[in-house]
N, C-alpha and C positions, 0 to 999 in steps of 0.2 A: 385904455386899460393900463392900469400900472400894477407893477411885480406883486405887491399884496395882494391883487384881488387875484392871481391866478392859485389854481389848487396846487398846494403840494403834496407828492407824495412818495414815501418812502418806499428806496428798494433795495432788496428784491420785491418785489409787488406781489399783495397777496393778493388769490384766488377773488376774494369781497374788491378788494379795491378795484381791479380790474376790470369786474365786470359791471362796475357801479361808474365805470366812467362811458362814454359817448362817442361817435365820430365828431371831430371838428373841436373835443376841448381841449385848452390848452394849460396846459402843467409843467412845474418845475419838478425834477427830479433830486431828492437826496436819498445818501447812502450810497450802496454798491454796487457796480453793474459788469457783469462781464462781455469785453467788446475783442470785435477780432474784424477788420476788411477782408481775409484771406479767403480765397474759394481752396485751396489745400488744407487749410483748417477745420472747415465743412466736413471735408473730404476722410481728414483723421479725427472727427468726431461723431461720425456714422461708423467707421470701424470702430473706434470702441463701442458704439452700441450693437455694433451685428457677433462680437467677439464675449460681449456680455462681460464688458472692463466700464470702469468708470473712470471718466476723464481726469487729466490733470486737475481741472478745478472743476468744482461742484456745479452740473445747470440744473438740475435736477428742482423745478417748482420758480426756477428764477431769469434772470434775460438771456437773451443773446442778441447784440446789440452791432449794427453795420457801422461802426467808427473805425476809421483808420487814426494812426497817430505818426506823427512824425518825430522819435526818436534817438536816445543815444542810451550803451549800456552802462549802466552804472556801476562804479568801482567794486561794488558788495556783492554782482552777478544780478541785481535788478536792473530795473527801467526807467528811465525818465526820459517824461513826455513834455516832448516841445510844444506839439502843439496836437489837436485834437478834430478832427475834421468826416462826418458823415462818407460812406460810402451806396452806391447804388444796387440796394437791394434785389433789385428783379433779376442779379446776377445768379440768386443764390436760390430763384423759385423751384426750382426741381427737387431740390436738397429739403427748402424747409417744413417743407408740410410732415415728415417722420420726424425733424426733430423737434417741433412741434410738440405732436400728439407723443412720444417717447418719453421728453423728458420734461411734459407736463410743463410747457414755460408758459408763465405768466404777463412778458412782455418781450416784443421784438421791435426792429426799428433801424433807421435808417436814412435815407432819401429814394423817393421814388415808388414806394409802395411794395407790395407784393400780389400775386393774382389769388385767382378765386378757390384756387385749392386751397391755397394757403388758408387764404379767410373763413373756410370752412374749416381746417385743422383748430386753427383759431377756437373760432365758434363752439368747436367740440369740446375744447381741453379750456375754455376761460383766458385767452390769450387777446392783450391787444398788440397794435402797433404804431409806434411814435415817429413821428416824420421831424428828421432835424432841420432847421435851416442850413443850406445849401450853401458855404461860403461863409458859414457862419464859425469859422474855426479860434475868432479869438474868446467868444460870451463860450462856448464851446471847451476852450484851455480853461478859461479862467475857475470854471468850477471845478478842477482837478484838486483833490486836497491830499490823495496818496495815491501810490502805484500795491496795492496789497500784497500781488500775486502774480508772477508771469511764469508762461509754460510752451512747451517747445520753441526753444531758445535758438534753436536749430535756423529757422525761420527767419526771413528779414524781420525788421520790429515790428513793421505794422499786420503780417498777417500773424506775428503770434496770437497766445489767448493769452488775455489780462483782465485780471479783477482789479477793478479802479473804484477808489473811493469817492465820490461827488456831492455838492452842497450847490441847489441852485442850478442844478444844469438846466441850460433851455431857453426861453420857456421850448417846449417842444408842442406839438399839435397831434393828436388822438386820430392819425389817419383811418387804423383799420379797430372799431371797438368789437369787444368778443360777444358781441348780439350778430353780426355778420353785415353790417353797416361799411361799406367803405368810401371813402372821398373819391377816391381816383376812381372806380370805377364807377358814381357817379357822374364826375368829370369826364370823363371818357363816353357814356351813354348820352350826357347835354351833349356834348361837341359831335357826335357824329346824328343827333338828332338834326343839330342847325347848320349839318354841311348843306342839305340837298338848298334850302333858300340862299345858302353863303353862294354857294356854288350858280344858283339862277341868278342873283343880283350880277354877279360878274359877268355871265352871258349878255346881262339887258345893258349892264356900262358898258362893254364892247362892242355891241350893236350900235350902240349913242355914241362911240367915238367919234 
């Protein structure tokens, strides 16, 4: 497969597009996406929703994306990013299912997936989930085309929140689609399907040693 044939599509991702896509397909991302690694980020963007404040930057219908960056600040009080590198979502499973359904996002994402609540907040509000490649930090940089927007500056660079401008990011893969479809926890129900035979084969080779 080459980069033509993958879908593109623009974000912040609408409500249609989202739910018109699938588990397992893979897409390039352009436009804007707001990313943060920080689990203290999480943490001050539930307070603005339980204080009934609206955040630094807008998520209101649009991502929230598990990328960490590796950074420096820039002379004008912005950001530039070195480099651009997924973080492990399932840090943040407690957290995302309210900001999910709150602020109505239309895509999340990461590495590693998220669990079954989430998938259903998902489900409910039209939300999917993109699974980055892992290590995949320079195809990752390279679609960086602006830094928009950064907010609590307070923060090392990569848990702040940043709206970043992107062309081409990806391609990325449609882990969790908002029909409530997920890869991992298919993956997860194969693999513990084929433990108990994994598990006898080993018993019958060590009997044959």
């Amino acid at each position: 497969m080459t980069l033509t044939e993958y879908r593109r599509v623009t974000m912040p991702l609408s409500r249609e597009d989202a739910r018109s896509l699938r588990a397992g397909d893979m897409v390039l991302l352009d436009g804007e996406i707001v990313i943060t690694a920080g689990l203290p980020t999480h943490h001050r963007i539930l307070a603005c929703m339980e204080k009934g404040e609206a955040p630094p930057i807008d998520l209101q219908g649009g991502s929230l994306l598990h990328l960490g960056s590796y950074s420096r600040d820039a002379e004008d009080g912005g950001l530039e990013i070195l480099y651009m590198n997924p973080t492990t979502s399932t840090r943040f499973n407690p957290l995302m299912p309210r900001l999910i359904r709150h602020y109505g996002l239309t895509s999340v994402g990461g590495k590693g997936g998220l669990d079954s609540a989430c998938r259903e907040a998902m489900q409910d509000v039209g939300c999917v989930y993109f699974s980055f490649l892992g290590g995949g930090a320079p195809l990752h940089s390279a679609a960086i085309k602006a830094v928009k927007q950064v907010a609590w500056n307070d923060l090392v660079a990569h848990y702040r929140l940043v709206r970043v401008a992107v062309e081409g990011l990806g391609p990325v893969t449609v882990g969790i689609d908002a029909h409530g479809n997920s890869l991992f926890e298919n993956i997860a129900a194969d693999a513990t399907a084929r433990m108990p035979a994994i598990l006898e084969q080993l018993a019958r080779d060590r009997a044959g040693a």
